[in-house]
DOBAMAR-500987 format. One record per residue (C-alpha): residue number from 1; residue in three letters; chain; x, y, z. Coordinates in nm, 2 decimals, always signed. Layout:
+-------+-------+-------+--------+--------+--------+
: marse : lumpa : rotor :     c1 :     c2 :     c3 :
+-------+-------+-------+--------+--------+--------+
:   NUM :   ala :     A :      X :      Y :      Z :
...
+-------+-------+-------+--------+--------+--------+
REM end
This chain:
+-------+-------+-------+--------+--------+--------+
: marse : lumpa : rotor :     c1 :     c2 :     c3 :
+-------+-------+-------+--------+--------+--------+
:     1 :   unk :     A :  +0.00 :  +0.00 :  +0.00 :
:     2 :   unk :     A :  +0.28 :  +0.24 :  +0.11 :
:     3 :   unk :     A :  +0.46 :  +0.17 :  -0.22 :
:     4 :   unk :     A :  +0.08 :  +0.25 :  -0.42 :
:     5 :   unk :     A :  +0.13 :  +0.59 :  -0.24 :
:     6 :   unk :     A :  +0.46 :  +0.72 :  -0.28 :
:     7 :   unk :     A :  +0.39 :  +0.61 :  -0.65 :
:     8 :   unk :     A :  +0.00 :  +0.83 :  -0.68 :
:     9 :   unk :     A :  +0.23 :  +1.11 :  -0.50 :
:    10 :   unk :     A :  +0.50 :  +1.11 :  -0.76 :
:    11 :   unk :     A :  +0.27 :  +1.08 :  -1.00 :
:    12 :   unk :     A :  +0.10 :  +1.37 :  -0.88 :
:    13 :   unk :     A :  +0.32 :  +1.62 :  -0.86 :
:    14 :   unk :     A :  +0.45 :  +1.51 :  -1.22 :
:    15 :   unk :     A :  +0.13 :  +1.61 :  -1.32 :
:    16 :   unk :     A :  +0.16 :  +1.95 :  -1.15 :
:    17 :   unk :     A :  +0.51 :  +2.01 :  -1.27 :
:    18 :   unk :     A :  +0.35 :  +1.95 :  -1.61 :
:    19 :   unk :     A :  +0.03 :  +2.19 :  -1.60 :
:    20 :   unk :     A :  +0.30 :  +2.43 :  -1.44 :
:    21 :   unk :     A :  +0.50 :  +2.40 :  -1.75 :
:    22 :   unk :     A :  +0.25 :  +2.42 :  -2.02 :
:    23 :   unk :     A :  +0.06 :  +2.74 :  -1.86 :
:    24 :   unk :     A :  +0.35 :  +2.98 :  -1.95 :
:    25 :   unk :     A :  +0.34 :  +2.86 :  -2.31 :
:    26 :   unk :     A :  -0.03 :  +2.83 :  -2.40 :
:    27 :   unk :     A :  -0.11 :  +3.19 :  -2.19 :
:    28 :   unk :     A :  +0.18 :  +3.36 :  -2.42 :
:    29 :   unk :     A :  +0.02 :  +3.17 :  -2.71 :
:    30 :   unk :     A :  -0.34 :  +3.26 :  -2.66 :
:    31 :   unk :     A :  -0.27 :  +3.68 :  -2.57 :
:    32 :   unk :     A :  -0.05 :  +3.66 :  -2.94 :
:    33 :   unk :     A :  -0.39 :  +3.52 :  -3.08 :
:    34 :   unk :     A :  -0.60 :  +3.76 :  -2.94 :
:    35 :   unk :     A :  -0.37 :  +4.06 :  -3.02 :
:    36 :   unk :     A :  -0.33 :  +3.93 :  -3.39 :
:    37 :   unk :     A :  -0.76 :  +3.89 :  -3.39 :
:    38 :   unk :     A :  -0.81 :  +4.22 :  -3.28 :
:    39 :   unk :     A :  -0.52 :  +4.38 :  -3.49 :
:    40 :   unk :     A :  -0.34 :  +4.51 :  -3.25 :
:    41 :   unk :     A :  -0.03 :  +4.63 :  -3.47 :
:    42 :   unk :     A :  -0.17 :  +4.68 :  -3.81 :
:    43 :   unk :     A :  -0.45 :  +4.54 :  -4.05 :
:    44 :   unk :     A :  -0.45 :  +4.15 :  -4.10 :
:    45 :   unk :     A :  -0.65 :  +3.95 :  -4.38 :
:    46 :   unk :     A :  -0.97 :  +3.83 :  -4.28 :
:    47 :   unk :     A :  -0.83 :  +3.45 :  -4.34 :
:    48 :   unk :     A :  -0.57 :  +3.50 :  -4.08 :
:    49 :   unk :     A :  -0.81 :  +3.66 :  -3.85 :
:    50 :   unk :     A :  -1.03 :  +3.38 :  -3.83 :
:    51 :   unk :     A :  -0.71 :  +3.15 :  -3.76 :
:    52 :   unk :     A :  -0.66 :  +3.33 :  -3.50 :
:    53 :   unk :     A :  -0.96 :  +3.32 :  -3.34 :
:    54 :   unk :     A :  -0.86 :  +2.93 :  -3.37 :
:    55 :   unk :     A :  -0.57 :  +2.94 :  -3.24 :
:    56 :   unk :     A :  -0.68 :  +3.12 :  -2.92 :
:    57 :   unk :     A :  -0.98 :  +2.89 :  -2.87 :
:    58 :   unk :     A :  -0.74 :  +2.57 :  -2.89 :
:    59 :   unk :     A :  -0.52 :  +2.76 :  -2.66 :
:    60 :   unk :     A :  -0.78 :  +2.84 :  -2.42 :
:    61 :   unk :     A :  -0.89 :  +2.47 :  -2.45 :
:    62 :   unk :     A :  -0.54 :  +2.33 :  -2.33 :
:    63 :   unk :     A :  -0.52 :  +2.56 :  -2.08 :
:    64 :   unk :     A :  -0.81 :  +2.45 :  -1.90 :
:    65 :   unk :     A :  -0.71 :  +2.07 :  -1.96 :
:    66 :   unk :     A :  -0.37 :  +2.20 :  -1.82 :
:    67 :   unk :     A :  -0.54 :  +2.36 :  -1.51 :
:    68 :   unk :     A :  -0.76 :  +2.00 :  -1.46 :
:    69 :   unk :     A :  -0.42 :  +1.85 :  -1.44 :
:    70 :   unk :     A :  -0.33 :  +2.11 :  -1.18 :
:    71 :   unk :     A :  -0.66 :  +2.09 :  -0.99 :
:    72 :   unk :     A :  -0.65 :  +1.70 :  -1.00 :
:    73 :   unk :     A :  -0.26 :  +1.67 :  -0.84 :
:    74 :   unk :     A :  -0.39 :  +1.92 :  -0.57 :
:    75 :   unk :     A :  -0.67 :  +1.73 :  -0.44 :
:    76 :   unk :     A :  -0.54 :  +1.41 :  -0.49 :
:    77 :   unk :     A :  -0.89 :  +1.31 :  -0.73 :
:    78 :   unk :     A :  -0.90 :  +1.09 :  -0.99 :
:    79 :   unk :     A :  -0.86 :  +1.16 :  -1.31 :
:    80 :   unk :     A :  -1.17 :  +1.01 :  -1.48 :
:    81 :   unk :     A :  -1.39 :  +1.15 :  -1.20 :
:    82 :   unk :     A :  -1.65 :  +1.34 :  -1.44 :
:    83 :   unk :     A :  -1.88 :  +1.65 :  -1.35 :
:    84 :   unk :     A :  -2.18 :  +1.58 :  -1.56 :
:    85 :   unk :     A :  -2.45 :  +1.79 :  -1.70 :
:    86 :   unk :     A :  -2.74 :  +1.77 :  -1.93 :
:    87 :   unk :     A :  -2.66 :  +1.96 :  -2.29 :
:    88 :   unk :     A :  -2.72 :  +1.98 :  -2.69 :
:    89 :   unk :     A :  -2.42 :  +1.84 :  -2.84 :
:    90 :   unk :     A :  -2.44 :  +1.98 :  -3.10 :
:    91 :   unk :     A :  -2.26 :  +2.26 :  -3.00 :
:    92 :   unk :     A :  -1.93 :  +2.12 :  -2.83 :
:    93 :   unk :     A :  -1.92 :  +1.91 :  -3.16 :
:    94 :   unk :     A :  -1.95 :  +2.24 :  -3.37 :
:    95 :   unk :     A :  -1.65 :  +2.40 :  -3.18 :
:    96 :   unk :     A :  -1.46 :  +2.13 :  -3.22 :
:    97 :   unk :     A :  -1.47 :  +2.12 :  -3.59 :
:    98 :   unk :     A :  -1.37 :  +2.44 :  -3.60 :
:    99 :   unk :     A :  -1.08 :  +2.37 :  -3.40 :
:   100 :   unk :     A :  -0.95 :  +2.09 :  -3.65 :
:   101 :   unk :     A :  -1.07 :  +2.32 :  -3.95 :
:   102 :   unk :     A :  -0.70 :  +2.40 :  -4.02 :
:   103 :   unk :     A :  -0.59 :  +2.05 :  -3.99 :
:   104 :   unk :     A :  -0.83 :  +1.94 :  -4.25 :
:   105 :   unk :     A :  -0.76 :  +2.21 :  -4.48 :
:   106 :   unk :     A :  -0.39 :  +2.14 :  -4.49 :
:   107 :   unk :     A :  -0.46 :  +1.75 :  -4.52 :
:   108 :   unk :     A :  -0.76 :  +1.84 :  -4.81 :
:   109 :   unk :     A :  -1.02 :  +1.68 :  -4.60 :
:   110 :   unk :     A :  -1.38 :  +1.83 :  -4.60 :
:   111 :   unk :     A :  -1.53 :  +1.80 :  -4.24 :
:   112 :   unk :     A :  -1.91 :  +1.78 :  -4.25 :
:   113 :   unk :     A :  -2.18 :  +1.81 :  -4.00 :
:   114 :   unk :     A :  -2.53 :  +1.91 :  -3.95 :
:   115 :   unk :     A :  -2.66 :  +1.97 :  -3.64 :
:   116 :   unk :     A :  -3.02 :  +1.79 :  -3.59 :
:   117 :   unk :     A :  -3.34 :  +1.93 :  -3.60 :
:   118 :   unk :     A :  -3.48 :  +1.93 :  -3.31 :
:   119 :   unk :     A :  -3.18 :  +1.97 :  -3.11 :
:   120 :   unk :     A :  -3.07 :  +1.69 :  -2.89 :
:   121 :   unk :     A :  -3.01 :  +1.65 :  -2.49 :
:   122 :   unk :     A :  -2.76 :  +1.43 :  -2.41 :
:   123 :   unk :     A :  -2.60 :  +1.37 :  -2.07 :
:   124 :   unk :     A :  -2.20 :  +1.44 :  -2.07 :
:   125 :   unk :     A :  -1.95 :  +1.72 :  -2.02 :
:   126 :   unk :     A :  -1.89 :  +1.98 :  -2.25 :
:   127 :   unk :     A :  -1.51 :  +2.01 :  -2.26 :
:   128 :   unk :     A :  -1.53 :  +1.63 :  -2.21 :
:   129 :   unk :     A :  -1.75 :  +1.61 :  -2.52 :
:   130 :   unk :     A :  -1.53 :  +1.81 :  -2.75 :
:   131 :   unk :     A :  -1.21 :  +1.63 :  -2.67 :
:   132 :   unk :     A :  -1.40 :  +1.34 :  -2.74 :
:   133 :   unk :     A :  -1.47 :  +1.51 :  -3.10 :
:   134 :   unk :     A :  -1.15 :  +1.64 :  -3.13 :
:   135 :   unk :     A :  -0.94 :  +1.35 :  -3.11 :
:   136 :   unk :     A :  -1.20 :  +1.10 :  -3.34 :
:   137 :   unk :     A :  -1.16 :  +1.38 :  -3.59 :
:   138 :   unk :     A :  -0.76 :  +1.40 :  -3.57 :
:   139 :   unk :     A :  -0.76 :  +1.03 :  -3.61 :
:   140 :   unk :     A :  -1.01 :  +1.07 :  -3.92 :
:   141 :   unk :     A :  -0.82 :  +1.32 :  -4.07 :
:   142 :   unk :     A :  -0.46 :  +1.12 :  -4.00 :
:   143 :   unk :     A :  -0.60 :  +0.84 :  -4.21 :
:   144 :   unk :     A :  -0.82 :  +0.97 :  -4.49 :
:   145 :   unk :     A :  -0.62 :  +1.10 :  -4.83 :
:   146 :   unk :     A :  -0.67 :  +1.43 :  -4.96 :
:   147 :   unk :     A :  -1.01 :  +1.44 :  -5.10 :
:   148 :   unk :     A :  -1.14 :  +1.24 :  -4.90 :
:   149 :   unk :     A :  -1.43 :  +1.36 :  -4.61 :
:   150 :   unk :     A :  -1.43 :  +1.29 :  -4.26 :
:   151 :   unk :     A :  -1.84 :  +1.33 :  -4.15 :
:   152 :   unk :     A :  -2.02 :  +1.38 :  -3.77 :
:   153 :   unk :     A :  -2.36 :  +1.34 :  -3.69 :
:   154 :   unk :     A :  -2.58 :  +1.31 :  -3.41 :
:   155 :   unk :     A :  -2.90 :  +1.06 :  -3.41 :
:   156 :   unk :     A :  -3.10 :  +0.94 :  -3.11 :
:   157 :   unk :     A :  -3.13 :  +0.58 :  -3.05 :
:   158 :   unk :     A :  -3.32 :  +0.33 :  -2.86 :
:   159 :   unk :     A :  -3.29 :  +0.25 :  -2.49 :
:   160 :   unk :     A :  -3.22 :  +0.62 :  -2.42 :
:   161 :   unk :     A :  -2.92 :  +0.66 :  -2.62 :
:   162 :   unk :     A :  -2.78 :  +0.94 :  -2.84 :
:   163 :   unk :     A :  -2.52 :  +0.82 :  -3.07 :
:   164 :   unk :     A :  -2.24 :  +1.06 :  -3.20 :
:   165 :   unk :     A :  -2.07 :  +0.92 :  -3.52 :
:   166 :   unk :     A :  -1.76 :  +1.00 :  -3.66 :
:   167 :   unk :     A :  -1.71 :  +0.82 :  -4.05 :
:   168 :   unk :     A :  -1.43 :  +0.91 :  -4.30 :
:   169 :   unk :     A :  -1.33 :  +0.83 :  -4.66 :
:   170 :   unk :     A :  -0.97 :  +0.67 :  -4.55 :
:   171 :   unk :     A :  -0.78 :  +0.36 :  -4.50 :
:   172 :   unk :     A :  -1.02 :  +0.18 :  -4.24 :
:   173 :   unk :     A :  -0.86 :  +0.21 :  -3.89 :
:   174 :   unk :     A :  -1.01 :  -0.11 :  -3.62 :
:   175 :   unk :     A :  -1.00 :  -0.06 :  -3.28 :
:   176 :   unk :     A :  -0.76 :  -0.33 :  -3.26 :
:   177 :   unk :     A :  -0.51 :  -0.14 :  -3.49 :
:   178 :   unk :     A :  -0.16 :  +0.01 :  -3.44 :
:   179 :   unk :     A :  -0.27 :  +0.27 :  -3.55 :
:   180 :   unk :     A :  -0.54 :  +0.38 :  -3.31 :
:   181 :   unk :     A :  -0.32 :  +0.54 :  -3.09 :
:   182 :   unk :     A :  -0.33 :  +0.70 :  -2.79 :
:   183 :   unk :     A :  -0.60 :  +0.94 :  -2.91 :
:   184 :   unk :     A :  -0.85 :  +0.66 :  -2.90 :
:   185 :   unk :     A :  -0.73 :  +0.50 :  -2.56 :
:   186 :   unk :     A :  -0.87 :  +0.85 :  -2.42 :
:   187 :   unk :     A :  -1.14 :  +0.89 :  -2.62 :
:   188 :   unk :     A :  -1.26 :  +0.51 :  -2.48 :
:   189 :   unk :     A :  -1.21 :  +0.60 :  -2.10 :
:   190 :   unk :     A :  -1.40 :  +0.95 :  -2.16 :
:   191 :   unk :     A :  -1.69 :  +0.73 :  -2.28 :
:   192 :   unk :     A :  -1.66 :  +0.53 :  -2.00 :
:   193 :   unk :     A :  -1.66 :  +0.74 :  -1.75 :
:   194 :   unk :     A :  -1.96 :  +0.88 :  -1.84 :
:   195 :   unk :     A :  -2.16 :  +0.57 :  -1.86 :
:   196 :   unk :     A :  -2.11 :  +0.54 :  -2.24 :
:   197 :   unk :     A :  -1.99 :  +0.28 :  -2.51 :
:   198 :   unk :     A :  -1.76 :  +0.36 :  -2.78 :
:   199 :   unk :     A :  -1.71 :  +0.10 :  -3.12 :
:   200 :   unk :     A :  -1.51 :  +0.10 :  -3.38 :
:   201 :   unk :     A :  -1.49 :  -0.06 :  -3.75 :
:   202 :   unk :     A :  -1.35 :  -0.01 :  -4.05 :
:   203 :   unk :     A :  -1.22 :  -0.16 :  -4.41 :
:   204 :   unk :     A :  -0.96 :  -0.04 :  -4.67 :
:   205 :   unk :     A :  -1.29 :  -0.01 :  -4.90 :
:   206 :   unk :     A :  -1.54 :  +0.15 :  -4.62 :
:   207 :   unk :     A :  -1.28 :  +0.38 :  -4.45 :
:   208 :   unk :     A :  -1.35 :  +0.43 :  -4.05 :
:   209 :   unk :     A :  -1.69 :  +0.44 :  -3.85 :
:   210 :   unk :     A :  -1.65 :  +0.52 :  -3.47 :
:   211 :   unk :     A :  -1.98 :  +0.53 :  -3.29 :
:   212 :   unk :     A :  -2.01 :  +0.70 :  -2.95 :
:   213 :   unk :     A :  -2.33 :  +0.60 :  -2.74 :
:   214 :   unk :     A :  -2.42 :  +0.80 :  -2.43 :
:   215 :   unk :     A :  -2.72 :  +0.87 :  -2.22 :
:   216 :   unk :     A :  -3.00 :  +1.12 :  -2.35 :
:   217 :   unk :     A :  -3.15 :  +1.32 :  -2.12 :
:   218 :   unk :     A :  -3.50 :  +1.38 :  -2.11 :
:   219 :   unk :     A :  -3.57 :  +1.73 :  -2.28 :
:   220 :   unk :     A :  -3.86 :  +1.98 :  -2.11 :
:   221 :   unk :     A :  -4.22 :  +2.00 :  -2.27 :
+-------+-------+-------+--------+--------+--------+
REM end
């Protein structure tokens, strides 16, 4: 037991010595971002603009994953110890594509989604949910030629369920693949820890279909 403890602690305060490290960066990354959105020192095309406005968002995003790393080592908590809360999804699934937007354009991959009509209720965490996105997407885009698409939606299924569903157009990555990396590992324990199911299949012909299945929450008349 005393050897499981020294090891959490280490483990700890290598987390905190990490978040520590990453603040500096990502804070001087994100006020650059802002000062080049709001033209601080002279005009800017409207393209690079928006980029920014990317750039700050992802920024802001891994400084708050930084600062969960932080808060975690502190209190000694576990790491897939959620704070859940009834939301649409499609909006943390909106952001999110715009936060890869970039990365597809520079691999030539579309990204698609639609949001559904009427909007959906699902039971999850918003930050939790778009890291979810985010990573399913980076994998997408890793594997699919330019061209090629990489598609979201968001359906309601039986038994309570609302089923986010990543597809692309690319080389058909399993779940039992090399290739799946560690972007899928934490995709898998997001799910769940939030009392979800996450599948994967795929075929050189079909490309890759990851379906995410978590609890709906029952919307108000």
């Amino acid at each position: 037991m005393e050897g499981k403890t020294q090891l959490a602690t280490h483990t700890d305060r290598r987390l905190a010595h990490l978040a520590h490290e990453l603040r500096t960066p990502l804070t001087a990354i994100i006020g650059y971002a802002d000062a080049m959105r709001a033209r601080t020192f002279g005009p800017l095309n409207e393209h690079y603009v928006e980029y920014a406005e990317i750039i700050g968002e992802a920024g802001r995003h891994m400084l708050e994953l930084a600062e969960d790393l932080l808060a975690r080592a502190r209190i000694d908590a576990p790491a897939d110890a959620p704070v859940i809360e009834s939301l649409d999804p499609a909006e943390p699934v909106a952001w999110a594509l715009r936060l890869m937007s970039i990365e597809a354009n520079a691999a030539g991959v579309a990204l698609r989604f639609a949001p559904p009509a009427p909007p959906l209720q699902m039971i999850s965490e918003r930050r939790a949910l778009a890291q979810m996105v985010v990573n399913l997407v980076a994998n997408a885009i890793r594997y699919t030629p330019p061209g090629g698409a990489v598609t979201v939606t968001l359906e309601t299924r039986e038994q309570g369920l609302v089923e986010l569903m990543v597809s692309d157009t690319g080389t058909g990555v399993t779940a039992g693949s090399e290739t799946a990396g560690l972007g899928l590992s934490l995709v898998r324990e997001l799910v769940a820890a939030r009392g979800g199911t996450l599948s994967l299949a795929g075929s050189p012909d079909m490309g890759t279909v990851a379906r995410i299945r978590l609890p709906a929450a029952e919307v108000a008349p």
